[in-house]
KOLVEXDREN-610606 format. One record per residue: x, y, z of N, C-alpha, C, O in turn. Coordinates in steps of 0.2 Angstrom, whole numbers. Atoms other than C-alpha are relative to their C-alpha. Layout:
> X_Y_Z_X_Y_Z_X_Y_Z_X_Y_Z
...
//
This chain:
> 6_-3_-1_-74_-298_406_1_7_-2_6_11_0
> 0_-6_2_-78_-282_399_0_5_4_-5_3_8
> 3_-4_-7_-79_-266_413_-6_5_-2_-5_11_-5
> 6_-3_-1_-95_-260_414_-3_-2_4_-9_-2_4
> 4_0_-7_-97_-263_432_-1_6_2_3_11_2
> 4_-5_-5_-106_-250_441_-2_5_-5_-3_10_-2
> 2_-7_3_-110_-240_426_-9_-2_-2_-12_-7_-3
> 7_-1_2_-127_-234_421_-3_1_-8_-2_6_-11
> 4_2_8_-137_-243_405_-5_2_-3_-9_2_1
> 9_-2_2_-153_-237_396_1_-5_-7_5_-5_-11
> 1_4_5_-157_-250_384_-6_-1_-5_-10_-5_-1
> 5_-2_3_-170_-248_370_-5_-5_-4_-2_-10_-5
> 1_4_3_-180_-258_361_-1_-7_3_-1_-12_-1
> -3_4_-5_-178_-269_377_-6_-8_0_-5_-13_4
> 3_7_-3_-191_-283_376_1_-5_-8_-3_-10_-9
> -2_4_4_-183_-289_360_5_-7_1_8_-9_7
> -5_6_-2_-172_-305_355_5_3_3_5_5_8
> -8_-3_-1_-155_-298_356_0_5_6_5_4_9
> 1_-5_-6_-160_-284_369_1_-4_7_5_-3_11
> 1_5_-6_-164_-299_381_6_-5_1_7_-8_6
> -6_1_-2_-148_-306_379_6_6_0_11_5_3
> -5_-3_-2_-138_-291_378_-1_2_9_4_2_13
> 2_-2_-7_-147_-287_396_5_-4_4_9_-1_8
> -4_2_-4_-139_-302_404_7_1_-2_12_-2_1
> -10_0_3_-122_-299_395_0_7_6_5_9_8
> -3_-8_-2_-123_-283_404_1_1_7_5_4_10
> 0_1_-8_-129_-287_421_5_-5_3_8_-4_9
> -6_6_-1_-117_-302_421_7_5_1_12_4_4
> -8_-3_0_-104_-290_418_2_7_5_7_11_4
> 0_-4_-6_-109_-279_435_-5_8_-4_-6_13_0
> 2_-6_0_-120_-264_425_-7_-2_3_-10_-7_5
> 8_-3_-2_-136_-257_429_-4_1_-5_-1_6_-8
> 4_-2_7_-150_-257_416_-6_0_3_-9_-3_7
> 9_-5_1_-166_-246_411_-1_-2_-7_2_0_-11
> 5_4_6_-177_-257_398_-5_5_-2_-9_8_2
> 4_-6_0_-186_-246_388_-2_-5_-7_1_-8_-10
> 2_5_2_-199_-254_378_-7_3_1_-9_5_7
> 6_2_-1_-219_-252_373_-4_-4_4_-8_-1_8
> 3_1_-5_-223_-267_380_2_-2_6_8_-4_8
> -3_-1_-7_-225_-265_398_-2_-8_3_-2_-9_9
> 2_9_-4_-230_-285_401_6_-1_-1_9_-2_4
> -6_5_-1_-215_-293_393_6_6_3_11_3_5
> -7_-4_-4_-203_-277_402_0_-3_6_6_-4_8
> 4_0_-8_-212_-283_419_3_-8_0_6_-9_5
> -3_6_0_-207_-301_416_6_-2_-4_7_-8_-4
> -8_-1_0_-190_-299_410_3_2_5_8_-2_7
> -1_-4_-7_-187_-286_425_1_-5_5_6_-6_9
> 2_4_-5_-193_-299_435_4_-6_1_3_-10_6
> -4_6_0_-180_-312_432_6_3_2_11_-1_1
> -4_-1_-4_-167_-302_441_1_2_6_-5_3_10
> -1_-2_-5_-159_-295_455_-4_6_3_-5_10_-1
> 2_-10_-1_-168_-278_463_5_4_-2_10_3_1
> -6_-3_0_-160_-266_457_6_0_-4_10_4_-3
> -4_4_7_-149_-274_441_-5_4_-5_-3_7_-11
> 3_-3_7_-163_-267_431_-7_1_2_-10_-2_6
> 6_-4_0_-177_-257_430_-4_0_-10_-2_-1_-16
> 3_-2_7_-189_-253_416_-6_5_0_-10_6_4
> 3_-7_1_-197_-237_407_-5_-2_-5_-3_-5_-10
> 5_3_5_-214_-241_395_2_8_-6_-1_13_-3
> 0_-6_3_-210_-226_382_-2_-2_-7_-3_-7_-10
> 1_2_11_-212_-222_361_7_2_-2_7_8_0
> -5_-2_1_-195_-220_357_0_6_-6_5_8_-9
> 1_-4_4_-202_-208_345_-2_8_2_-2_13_-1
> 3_-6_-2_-208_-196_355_5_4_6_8_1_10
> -5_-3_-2_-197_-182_364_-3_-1_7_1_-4_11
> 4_-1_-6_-209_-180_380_3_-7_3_7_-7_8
> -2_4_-1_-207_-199_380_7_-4_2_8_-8_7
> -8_-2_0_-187_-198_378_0_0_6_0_-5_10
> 0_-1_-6_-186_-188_391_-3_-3_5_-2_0_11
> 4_4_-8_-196_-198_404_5_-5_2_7_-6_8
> -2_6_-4_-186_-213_404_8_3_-2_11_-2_-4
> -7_-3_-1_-168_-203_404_-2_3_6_1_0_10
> 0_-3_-7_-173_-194_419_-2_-7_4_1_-7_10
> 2_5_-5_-181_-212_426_8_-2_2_10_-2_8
> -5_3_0_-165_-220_422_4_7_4_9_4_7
> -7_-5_-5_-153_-203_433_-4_-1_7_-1_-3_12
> 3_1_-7_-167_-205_447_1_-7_4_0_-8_10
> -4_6_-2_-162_-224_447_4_-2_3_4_-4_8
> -4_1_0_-147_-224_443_5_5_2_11_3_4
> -3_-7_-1_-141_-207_447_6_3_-8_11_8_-8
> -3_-3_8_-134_-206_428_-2_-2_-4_-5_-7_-2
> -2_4_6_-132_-211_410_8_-3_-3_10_1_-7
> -6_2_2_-116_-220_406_2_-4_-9_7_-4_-12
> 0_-1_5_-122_-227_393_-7_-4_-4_-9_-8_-1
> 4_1_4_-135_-229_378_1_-6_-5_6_-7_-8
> 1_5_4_-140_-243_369_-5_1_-5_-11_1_-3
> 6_-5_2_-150_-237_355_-4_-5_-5_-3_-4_-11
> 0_7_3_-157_-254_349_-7_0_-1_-10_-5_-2
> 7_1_1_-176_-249_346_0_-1_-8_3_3_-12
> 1_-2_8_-181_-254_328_-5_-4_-2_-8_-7_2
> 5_3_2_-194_-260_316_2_-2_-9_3_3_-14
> -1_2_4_-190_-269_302_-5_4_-9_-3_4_-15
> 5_-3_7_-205_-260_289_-3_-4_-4_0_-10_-4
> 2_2_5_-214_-265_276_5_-4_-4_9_0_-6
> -2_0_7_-206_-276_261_-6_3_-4_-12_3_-3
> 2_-3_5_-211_-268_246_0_3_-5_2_8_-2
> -4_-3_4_-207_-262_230_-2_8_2_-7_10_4
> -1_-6_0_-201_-242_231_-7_3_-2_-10_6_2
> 7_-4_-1_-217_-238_222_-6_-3_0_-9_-2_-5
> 4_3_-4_-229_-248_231_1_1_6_-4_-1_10
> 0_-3_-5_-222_-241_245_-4_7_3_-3_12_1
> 6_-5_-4_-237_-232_258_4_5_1_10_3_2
> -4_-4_-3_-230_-216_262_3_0_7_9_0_9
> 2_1_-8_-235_-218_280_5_-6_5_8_-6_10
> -4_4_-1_-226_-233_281_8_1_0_12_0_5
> -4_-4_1_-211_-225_273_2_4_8_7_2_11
> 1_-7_-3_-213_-211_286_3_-4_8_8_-2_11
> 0_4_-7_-214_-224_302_5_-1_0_8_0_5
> -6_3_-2_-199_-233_299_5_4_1_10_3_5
> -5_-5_-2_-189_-218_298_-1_1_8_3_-1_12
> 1_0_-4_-197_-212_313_1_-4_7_1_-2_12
> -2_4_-8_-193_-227_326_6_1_-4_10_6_-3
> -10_0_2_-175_-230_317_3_4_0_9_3_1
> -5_-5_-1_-169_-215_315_-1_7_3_4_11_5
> 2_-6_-7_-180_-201_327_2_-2_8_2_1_13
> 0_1_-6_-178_-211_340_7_-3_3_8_-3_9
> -8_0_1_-158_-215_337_0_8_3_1_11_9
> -3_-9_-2_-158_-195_337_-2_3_6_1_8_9
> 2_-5_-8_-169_-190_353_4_-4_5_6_0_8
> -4_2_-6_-160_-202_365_5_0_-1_8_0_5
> -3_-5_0_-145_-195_359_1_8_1_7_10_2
> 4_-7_-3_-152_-178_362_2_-1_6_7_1_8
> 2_0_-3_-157_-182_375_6_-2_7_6_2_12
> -5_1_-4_-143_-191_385_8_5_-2_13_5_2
> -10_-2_1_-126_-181_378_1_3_5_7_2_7
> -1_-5_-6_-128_-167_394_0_-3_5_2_0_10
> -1_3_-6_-130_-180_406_8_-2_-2_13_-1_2
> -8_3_1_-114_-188_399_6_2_-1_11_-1_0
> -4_-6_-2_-104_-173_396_1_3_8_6_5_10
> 1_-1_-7_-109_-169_413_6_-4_4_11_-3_7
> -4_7_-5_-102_-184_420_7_-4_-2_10_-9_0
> -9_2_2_-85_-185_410_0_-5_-4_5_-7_-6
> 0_2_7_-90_-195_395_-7_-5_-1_-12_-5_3
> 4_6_-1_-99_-210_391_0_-4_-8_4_-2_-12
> 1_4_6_-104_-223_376_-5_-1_-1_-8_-4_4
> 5_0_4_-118_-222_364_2_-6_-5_7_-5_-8
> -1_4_4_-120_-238_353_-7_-1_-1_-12_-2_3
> 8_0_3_-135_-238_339_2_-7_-5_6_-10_-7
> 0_8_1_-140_-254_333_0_1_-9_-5_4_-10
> 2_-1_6_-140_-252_313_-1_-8_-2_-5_-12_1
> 3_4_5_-139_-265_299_4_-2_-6_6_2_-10
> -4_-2_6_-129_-271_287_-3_3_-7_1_5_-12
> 2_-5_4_-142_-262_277_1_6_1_-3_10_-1
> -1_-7_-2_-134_-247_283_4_3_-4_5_9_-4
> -6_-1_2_-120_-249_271_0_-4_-8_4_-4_-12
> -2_2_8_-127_-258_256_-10_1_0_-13_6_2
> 7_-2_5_-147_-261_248_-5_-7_0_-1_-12_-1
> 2_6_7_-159_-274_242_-8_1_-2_-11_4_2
> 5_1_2_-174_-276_234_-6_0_5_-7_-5_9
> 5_1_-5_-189_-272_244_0_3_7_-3_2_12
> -3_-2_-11_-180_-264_259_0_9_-1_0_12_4
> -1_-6_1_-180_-246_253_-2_4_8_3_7_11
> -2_-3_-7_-185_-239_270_5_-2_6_9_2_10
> -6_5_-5_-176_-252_281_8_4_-2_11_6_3
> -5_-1_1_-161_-247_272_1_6_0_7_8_2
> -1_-9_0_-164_-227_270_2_0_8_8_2_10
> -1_-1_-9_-168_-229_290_8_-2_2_12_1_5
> -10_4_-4_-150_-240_294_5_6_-3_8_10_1
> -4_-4_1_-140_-229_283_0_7_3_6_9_2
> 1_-4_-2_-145_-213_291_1_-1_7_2_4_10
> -3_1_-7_-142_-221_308_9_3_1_12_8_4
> -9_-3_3_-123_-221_301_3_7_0_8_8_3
> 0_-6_1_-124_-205_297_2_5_6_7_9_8
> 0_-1_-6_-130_-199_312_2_-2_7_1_1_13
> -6_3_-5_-117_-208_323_6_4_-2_10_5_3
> -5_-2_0_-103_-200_312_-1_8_3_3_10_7
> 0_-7_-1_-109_-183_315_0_1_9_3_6_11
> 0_0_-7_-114_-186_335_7_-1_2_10_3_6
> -5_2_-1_-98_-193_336_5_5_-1_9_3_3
> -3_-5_2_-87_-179_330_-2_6_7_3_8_10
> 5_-3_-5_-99_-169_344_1_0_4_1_5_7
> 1_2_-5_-97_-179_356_6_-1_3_7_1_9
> -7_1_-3_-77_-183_358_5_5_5_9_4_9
> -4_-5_-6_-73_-166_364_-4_-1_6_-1_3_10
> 1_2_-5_-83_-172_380_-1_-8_3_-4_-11_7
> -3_8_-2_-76_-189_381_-6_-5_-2_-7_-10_1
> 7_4_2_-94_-196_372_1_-4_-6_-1_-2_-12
> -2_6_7_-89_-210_360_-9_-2_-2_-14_-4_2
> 5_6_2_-102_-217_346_1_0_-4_3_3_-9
> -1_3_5_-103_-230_336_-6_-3_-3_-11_-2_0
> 5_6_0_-114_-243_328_1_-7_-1_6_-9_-3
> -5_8_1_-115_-261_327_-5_0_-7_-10_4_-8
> 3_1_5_-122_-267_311_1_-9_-3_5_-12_-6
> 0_9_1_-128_-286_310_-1_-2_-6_-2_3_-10
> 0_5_6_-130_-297_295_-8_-3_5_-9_-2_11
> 6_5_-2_-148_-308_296_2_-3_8_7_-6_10
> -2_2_-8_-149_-311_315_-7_-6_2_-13_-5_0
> 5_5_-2_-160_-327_322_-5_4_3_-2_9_6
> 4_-3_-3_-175_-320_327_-8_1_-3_-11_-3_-8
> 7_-3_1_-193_-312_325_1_2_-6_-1_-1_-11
> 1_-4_4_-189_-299_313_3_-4_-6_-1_-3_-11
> -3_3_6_-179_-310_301_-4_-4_-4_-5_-5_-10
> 6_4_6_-194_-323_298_-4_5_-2_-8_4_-6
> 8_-3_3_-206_-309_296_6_5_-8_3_7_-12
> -4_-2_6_-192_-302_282_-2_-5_-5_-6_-4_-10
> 2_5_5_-191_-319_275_-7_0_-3_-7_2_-9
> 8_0_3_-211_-321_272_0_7_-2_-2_4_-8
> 0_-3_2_-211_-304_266_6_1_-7_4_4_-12
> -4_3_7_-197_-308_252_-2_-5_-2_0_-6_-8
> 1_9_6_-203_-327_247_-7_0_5_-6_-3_10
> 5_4_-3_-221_-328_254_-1_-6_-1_-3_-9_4
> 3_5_0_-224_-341_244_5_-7_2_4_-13_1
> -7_5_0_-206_-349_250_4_2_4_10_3_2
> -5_-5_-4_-199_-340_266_7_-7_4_12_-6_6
> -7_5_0_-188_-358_270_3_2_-5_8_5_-5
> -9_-2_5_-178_-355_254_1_7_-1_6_8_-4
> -2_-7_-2_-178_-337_257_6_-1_6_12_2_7
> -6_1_-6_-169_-343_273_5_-2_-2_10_1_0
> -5_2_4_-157_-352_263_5_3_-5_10_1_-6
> -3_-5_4_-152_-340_252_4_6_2_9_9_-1
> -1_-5_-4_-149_-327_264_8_-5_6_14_-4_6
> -5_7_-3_-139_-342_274_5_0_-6_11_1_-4
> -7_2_4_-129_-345_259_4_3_-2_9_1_-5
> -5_-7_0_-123_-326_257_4_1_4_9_4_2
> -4_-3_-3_-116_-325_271_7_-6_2_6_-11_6
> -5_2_2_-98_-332_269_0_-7_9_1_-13_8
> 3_3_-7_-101_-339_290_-2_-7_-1_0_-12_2
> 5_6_1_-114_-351_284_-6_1_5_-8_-3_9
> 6_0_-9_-127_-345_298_-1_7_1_2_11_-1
> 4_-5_-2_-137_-332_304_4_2_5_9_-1_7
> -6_-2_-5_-129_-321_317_-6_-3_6_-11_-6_6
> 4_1_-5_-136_-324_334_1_5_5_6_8_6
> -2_-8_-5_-140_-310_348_6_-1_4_9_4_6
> -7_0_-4_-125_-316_357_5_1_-5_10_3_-2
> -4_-2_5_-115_-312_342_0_8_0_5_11_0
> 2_-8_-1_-123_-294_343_5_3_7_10_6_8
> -1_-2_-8_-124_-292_362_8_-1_0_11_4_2
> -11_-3_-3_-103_-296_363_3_6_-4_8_9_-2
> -1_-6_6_-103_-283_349_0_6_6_5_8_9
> 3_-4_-3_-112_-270_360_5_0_8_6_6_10
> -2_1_-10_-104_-276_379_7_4_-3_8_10_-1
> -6_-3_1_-87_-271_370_1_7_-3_6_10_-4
> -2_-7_3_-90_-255_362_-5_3_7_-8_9_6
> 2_-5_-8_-97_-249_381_4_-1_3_5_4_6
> -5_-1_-4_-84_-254_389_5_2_-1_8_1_-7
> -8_-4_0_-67_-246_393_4_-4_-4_8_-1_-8
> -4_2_4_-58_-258_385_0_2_-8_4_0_-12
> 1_-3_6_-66_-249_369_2_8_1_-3_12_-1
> 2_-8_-3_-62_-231_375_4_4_-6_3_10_-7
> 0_-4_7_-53_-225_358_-3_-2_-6_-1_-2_-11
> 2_2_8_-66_-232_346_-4_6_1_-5_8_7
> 3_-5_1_-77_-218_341_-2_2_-9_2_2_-14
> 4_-1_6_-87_-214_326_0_-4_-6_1_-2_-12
> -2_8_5_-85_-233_317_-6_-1_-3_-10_3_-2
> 5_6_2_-96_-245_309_2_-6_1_7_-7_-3
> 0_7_-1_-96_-262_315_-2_-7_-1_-6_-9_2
> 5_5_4_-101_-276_306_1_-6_4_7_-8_7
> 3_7_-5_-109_-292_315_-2_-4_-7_-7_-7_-7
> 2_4_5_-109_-301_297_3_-4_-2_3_-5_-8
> -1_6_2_-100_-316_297_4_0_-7_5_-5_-9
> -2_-2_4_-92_-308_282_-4_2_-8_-3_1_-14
> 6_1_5_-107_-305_273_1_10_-7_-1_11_-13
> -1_-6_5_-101_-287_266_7_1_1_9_6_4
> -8_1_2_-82_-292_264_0_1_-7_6_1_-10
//
């Protein structure tokens, strides 16, 4: 078992797949988690399936600084700190060629994937300096480290996560704040079909298939594949990893 008993979680993007499993990877394994998350129906009925007290949840825009800060102060008034950050908010974006890409659209994906990586980063590092360290893990992408046709924001946004993990990370070490990223390969879920169908409308099963026969594995990752990624770069038995990339790809960029 990983040690992340008694430490205090903020976890982002909280009423997704993977989020929903890493939640129980994390309570299972004694922490305290802060669900942060638009919708406040599916928070309220995820919440509700545990312990009192195991977890809590924050309705915020991960976009927004005012918003940040509310559910980082919720999560110290809960929990009476941050220990650590889970920075798993994202949005897939539009497929579309470069230049048929909306600006706006453009603009958006940046702004949940990589402002909202930077403000709860912001945001938490003085609690976590404060409190003698702690572990920040941003969810990227194996588009963080390579490209394809039609992802051009998806992939600016992943790669700039990177970025912004080696730099926090450098930042953060003189007060014992390690961060990394995980970086999954095609993950079962929401965001993958709605990929698919925007690469093969007219054919998003052999879009599955092809994306399937990339990756050296034979299969999609699954959130439990993720979430063990995440449980181990927060807990101590990771406590000299710092400023990495991770990859969750089944060997998809070996």
């Amino acid at each position: 078992m990983h040690t992340v008993s008694g430490k205090s979680v903020i976890l982002t993007g909280g009423a997704g797949d993977i989020a929903q499993v890493a939640l129980r990877q994390f309570v299972e394994a004694g922490a305290r988690v802060m669900l942060v998350d638009l919708d406040e129906l599916k928070l309220r009925e995820i919440a509700d399936k545990f312990e009192p007290g195991s977890v809590r949840y924050c309705v915020a825009d991960v976009t927004s600084e005012v918003d940040t800060a509310a559910y980082v102060a919720a999560t110290v008034k809960a929990f009476g700190t941050v220990d650590v950050l889970l920075a798993n908010a994202g949005t897939e974006g539009p497929v579309a060629a470069v230049s048929e890409m909306e600006t706006q659209s453009f603009k958006k994906v940046l702004d949940i994937n990589v402002t909202g990586v930077f403000l709860g980063i912001k945001h938490v590092f003085p609690i976590m300096a404060s409190n003698g360290g702690g572990s920040i893990v941003a969810t990227s992408s194996i588009m963080g480290v390579s490209g394809g046709p039609g992802l051009s924001a998806y992939a600016a946004s992943k790669h700039a996560v990177v970025g912004l993990m080696r730099s926090c990370a450098k930042e953060g070490a003189a007060h014992n704040i390690r961060v990394n990223t995980v970086n999954p390969a095609p993950a079962e879920g929401r965001m993958m079909r709605s990929l698919e169908q925007g690469l093969s409308p007219e054919d998003p099963e052999a879009q599955y298939a092809a994306i399937k026969a990339a990756i050296p594995l034979e299969r999609y990752a699954t959130a439990e594949d993720i979430a063990n990624m995440m449980l181990f770069l927060a807990s101590d038995e990771s406590r000299f990893l710092n400023g990495s990339v991770y990859m969750v790809d089944g060997g998809m960029t070996a």
